[in-house]
N, C-alpha and C positions, 0 to 999 in steps of 0.2 A: 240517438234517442229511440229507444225500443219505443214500438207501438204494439197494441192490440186491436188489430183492426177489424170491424165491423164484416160478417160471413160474406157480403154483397159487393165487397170492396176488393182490391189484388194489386199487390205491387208489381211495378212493371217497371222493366227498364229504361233510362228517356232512349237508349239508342235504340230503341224500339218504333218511336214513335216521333222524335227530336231531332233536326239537323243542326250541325255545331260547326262552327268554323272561328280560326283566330282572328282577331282586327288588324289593321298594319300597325307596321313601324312608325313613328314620328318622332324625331327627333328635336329635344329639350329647345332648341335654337330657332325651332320651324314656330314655337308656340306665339301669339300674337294676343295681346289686349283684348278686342275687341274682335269679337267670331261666332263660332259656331263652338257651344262645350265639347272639351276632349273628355272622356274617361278609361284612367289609366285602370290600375288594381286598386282603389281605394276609391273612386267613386272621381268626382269632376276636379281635373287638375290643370284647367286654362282651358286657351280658348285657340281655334283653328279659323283659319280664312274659309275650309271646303268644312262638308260634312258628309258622311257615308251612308245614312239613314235615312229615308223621311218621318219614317214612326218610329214611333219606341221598342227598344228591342232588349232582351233580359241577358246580361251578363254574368258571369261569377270569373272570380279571379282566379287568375294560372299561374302567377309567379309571386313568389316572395310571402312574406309573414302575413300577407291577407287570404293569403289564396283558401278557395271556398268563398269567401264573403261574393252576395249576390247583388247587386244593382238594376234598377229600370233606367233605362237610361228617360232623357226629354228627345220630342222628337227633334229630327234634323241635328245627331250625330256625329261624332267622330270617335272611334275605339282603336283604343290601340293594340298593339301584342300580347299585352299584359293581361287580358281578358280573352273567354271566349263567349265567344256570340249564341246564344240556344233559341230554336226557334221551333216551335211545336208547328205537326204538319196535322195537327188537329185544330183547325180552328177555335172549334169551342173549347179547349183548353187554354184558358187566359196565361197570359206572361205574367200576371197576380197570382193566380193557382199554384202555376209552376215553381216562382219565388217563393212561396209561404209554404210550400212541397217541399222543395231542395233545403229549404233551412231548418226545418225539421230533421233532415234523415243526419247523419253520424256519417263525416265525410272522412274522418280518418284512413282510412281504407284506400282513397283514392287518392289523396296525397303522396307525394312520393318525392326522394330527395331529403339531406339533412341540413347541408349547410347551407342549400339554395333549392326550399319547398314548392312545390310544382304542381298543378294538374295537367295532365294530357287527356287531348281530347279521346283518345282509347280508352281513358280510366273512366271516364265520365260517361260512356254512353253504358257504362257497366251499372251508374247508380240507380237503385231502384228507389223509385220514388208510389205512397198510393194514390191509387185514381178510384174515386168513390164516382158516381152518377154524378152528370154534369149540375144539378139542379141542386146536388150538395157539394159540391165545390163553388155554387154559388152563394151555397151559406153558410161555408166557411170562408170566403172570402171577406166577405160583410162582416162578419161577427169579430173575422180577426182584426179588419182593420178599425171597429171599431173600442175594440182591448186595448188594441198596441199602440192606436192614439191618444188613448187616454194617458199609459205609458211616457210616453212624446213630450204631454202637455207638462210633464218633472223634469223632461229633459234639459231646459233652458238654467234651471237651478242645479239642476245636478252636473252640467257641465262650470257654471260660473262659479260655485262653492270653493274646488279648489285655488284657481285661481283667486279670489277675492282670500283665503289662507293665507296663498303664499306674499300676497301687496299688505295684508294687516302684518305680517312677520317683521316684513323690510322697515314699516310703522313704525314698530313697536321696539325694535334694533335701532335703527337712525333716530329716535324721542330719545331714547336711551343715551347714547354717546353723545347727544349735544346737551344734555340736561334738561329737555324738557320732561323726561319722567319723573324726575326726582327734585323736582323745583317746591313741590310746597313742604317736602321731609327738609333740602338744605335750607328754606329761610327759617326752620324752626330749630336748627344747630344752635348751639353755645359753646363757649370753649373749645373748639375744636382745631389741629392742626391743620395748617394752609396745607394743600397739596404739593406746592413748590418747598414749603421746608421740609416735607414729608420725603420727595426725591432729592431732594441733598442729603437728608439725615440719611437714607438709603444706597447714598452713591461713597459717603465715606464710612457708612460700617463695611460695603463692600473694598473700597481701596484698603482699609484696614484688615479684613479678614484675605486678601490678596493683593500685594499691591503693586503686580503686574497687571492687573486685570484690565481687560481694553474697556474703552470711553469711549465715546464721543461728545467732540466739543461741537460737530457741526450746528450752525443756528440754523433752525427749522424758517422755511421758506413759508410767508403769509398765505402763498395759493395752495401750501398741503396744507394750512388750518380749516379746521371749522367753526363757526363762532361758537364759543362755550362758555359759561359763567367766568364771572370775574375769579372766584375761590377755587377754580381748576388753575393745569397750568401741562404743559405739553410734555414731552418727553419722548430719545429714540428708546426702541424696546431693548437696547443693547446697555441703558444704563442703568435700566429697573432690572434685568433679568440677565443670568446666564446662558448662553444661546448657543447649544452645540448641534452637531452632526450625530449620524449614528456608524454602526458598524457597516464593511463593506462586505459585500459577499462575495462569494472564490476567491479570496486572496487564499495565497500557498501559508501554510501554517507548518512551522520546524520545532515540532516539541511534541512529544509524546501524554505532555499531561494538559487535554484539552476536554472541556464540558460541554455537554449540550443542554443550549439555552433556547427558550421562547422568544420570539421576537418577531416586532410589529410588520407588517408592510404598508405601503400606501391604502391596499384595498381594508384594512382594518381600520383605518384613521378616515371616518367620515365626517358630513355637515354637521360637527353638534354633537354626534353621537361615535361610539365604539364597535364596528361589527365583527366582533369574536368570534363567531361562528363556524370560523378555519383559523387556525393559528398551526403556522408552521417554526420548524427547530434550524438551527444553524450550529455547526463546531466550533467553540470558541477559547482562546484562553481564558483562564482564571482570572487577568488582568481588566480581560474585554467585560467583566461581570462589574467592579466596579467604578468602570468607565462610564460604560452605557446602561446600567441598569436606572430603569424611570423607579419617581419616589414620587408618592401621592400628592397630588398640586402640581404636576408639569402638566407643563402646554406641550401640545404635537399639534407641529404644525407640517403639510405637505409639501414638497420640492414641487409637486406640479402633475402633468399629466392633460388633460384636455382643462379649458379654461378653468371651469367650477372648479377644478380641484386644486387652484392655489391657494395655497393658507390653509385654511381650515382649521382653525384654533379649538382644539380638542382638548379638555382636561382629562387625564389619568389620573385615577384612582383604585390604583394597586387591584385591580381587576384579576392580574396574573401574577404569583410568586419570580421573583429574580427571572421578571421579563427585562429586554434590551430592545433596542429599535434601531431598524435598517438605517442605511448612511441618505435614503430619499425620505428620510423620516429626522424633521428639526426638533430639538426639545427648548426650550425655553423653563428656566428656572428663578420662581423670584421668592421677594420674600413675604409669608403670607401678611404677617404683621403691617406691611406697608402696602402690598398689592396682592388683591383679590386675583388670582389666575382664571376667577371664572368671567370677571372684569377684561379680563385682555382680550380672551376668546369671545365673549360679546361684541369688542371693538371690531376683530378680523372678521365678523360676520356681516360688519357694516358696509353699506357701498363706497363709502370713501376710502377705506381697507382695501377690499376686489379689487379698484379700482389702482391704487397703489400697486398694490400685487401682479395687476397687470402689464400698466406702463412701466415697470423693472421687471417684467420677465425677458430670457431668451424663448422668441418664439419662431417654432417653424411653420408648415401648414397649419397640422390640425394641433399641435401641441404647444402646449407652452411648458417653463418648469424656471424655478427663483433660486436664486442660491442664499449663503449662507449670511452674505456679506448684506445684499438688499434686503433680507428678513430681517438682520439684527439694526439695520436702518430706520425701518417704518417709524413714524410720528404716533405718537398712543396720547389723547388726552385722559390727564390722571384727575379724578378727585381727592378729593378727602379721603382718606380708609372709611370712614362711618358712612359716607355717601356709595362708595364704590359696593360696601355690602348691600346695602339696602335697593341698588340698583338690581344688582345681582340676584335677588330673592322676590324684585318684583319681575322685571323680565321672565325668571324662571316659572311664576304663578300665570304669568299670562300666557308662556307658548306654552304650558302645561291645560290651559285653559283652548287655548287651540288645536293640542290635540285631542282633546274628546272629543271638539266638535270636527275632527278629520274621521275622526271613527265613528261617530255618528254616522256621516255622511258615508263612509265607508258599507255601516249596514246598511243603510237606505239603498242604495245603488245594490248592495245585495240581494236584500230582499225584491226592489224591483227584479232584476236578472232571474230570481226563483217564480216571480211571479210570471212572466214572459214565455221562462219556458212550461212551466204549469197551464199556458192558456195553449201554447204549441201540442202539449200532450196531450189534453182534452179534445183540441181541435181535431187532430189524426187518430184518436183514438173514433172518435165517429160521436162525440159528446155532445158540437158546436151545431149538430145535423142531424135530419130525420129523412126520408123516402119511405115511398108508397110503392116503388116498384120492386120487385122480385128480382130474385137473385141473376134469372137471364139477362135480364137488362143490362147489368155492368159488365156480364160475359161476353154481349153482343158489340159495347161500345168497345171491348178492350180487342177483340176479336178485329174490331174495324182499324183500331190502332195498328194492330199485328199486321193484316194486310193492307193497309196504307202504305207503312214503312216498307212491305216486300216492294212493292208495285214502284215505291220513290226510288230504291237503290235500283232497281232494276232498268228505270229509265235514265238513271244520272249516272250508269257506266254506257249508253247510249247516246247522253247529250250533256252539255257543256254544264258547270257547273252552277249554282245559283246563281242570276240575274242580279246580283248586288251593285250600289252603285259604287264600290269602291275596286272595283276588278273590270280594267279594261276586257274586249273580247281577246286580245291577241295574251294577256297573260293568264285567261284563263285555258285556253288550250294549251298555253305553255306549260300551268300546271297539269291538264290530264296526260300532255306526250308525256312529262317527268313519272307522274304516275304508272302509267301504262310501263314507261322503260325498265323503271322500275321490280314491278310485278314480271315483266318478262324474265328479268335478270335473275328473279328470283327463283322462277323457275328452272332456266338454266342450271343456276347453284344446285338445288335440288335435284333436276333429272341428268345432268352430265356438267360436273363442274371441270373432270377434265380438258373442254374444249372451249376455256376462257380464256384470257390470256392472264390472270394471275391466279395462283394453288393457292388453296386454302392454307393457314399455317394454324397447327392445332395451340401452339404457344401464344396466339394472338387471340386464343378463347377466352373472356373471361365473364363475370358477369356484366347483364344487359345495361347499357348506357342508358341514363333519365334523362339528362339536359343535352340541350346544342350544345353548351360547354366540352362536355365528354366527349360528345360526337367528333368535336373540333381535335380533340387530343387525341383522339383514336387516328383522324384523318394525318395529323403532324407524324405520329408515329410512324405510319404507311409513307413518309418525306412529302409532306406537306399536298399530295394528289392522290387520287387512285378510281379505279371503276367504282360505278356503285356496288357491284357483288363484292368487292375485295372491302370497301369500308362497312359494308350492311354483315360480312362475317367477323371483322375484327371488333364492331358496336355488339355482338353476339345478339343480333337485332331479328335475324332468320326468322323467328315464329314469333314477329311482332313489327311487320313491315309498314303497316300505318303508324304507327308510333315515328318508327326510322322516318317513314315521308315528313311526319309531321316537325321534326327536329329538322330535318336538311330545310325544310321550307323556312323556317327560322332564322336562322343558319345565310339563306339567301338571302330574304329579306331585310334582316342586319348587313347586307354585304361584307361577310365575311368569306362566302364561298362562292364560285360560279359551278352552275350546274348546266350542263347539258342537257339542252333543248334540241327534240324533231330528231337525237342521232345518240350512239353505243360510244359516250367519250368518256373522259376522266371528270372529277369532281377535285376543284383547285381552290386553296385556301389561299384568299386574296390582303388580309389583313388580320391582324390579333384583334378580340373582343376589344372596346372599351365600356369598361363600367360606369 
């Protein structure tokens, strides 16, 4: 967030002014009912027998897709790794200032990592945050928090909106396949075909127009029904529709005259909808074009993938010229005359469908995926054609009627998010605040900031590290010996790496390691040990040795590595990460 800050005011860095440190490990199996709050990187995730804190202490996350987001914690504590702890050696700089500081400033920058986002506490004592007079950080404190509760006081709707969408959806789907939407259209029918003579007369134009074509005669079992009008009647979807596979991909192709065609994947065939937005080509015979090419009114249904994506009753409509679809891609084909196709994919969206869909899938851990044979099986209650459209156009009116009000809500939560950070700009811009003092004054408090911070480092490479209560004394000098070995070692590296006992290997330069992760790979490379100079030159870590400390302390912590303590030993990798 760019600021324009007021002549009297000066960004300053918190490692200026701010001690940081990570929380511990705790592991998923330690967490307990009834405790003291944990907070991981998202704020409160259970609960602990101990707690680390007695007060409140201000967080922001270090690992994963939250990292930046800030937290206060309640007092009496427990933080974990996933967070680092900030703590202002100014007093009168509140852990409220400091949070409504830090989420103003543009952390991008200090970010680091792609597949697994990170802050390190090195990146962090870089941000610069401003510090206006304490007397106007005391009103912007006030002012903001009385914006951003008001903010808050939307919150409760604008989180319950979507949810309460997607329970009217299931509604509006389940009234639908049992008949209660369409009850007072079918008591006003006349003359109209049963729905039972409707799939007979459909089952012999098919044996007539094929009369290989497969059937099934199995009787549907009372517990796949659901009670539905007496003028419906059931049906498997293998005797209303034709139900194939699609093409397979890498098979070897022996012919010279082959075309490139469009064709679907799983990720194209979503809930309801088509997302064309990447469509990829395959090599195909001529043959494969009128095999698998879809024709306006197929159903695409999904082989599988994580739960949600079984089924998914999708109509095509010729969206793409002489497209075809992958072999995890089912089409189902019927006849419009007798069955509405937008009718059948209404039904698979039903929970009695899912639910089918699921108890016949092959499933592993995380995936599941249906074949050809339990898809063309499913039970389908059919109406009348005159009911099945009418179903089909009121459904359609009503989730069309739910999505405006998702994009309503969509703006709303917009515009709050505009207005939020509009109150943030203002604030840091010097809007929310006035002084009467002169320019020296901010210079003298930032001045006390600067020497505060000299005078802290200067006694904490003297003495033991913060007094916290989650650090015995014996592992806090276990951390300064690591440190101190550390720093020696480095300097060694530096002044005579000749007389180490491992040479540096210029092959093993590369760019500077982010995570323990790396650090770990770096160490395996080196056969799973090595001094700290030989892994602090192979993490290309040399002119970033608190970064390096901060990753081995990780590293330890997770009990992946032992580190030598009080003595010049090897650093030994005791176990592979688990995630």
């Amino acid at each position: 967030m760019n600021k324009i800050l007021p002549r009297h005011w000066e960004l300053i860095e918190l490692g200026d002014f701010c001690n940081m440190f990570y929380g511990k490990s705790l592991l998923t199996k330690e967490l307990v009912n009834d405790g003291f709050p944990v907070y991981g990187a998202n704020g409160i995730i259970g609960a602990f027998s101990d707690y680390m804190f007695e007060d409140s202490k201000l967080l922001i996350s270090s690992r994963g897709s939250m990292s930046g987001i800030t937290h206060i914690t309640l007092p009496k504590s427990y933080v974990t790794s996933n967070s680092i702890v900030i703590e202002s050696l100014v007093p009168k700089i509140t852990n409220e200032y400091l949070k409504f500081a830090i989420d103003s400033t543009e952390k991008n920058n200090i970010i680091t990592g792609s597949a697994q986002p990170q802050i390190t506490i090195q990146n962090l004592r870089r941000l610069k945050i401003p510090i206006p007079p304490i007397d106007e950080q005391k009103q912007i404190v006030s002012l903001l928090n009385k914006s951003l509760n008001k903010i808050d006081s939307f919150k409760t709707a604008r989180e319950s909106i979507p949810q309460a969408i997607i329970q009217i959806r299931k509604k509006i789907i389940d009234d639908a396949v049992k008949g209660k939407l369409s009850r007072n259209f079918r008591n006003k029918l006349v003359n109209y075909k049963k729905s039972s003579e409707l799939v007979e007369e459909l089952i012999s134009i098919r044996i007539k127009d094929n009369p290989k074509v497969k059937l099934s005669k199995k009787i549907i079992p009372n517990s796949q029904k659901l009670q539905i009008p007496e003028t419906w009647t059931w049906s498997k979807l293998i005797n209303i529709a034709d139900v194939v596979g699609g093409i397979t991909k890498g098979k070897k192709i022996i012919s010279n005259e082959t075309i490139l065609l469009p064709y679907l994947r799983v990720a194209n065939v979503q809930d309801g909808y088509l997302d064309l937005s990447s469509i990829k080509y395959i090599e195909a015979l001529p043959a494969d074009l009128s095999k698998y090419k879809l024709q306006r009114g197929d159903i695409l249904f999904t082989e599988g993938g994580d739960r949600d994506k079984l089924g998914r009753g999708t109509v095509w409509n010729d969206e793409i010229y002489d497209c075809i679809h992958q072999n995890h891609i089912f089409r189902a084909r019927t006849n419009p005359n007798y069955i509405n196709p937008y009718y059948i994919g209404i039904y698979t969206k039903s929970e009695t469908a899912k639910e089918y869909f699921f108890n016949n899938a092959s499933q592993t851990v995380n995936l599941a995926s249906i074949n050809l044979t339990a898809l063309s099986n499913i039970s389908i209650p059919i109406p009348p054609i005159d009911e099945q459209n009418y179903i089909c156009q009121k459904v359609n009116n009503l989730l069309q009627e739910l999505i405006k009000i998702s994009e309503s809500h969509n703006k709303f939560c917009g515009l709050l998010n505009r207005i939020e950070r509009l109150i943030f700009v203002k604030a840091f811009n010097g809007d929310f605040s006035y002084s009467n003092v002169h320019d020296n004054d901010t210079k003298h408090l930032i001045e006390n900031i600067k020497d505060f911070a000299v005078n802290f480092k200067a006694k904490s490479q003297r003495k033991n590290l913060p007094n916290h209560k989650e650090q015995s004394s014996e592992n806090k000098e276990n951390l300064i010996k690591v440190q101190n070995n550390i720093s020696m070692l480095v300097k060694n590296v530096n002044s005579n790496t000749s007389n180490t006992k491992i040479k540096s290997n210029k092959q093993m330069k590369v760019k500077p390691v982010e995570t323990y992760n790396e650090l770990i790979e770096c160490l395996e490379k080196l056969g799973g040990e090595a001094y700290p100079e030989a892994l602090l030159i192979a993490a290309s870590l040399e002119d970033d040795v608190d970064l390096f400390y901060d990753l081995l302390r990780d590293a330890r912590d997770n009990e992946i590595v032992i580190v030598p303590v009080g003595h010049i030993g090897k650093i030994k990798k005791i176990r592979n990460e688990i995630n």
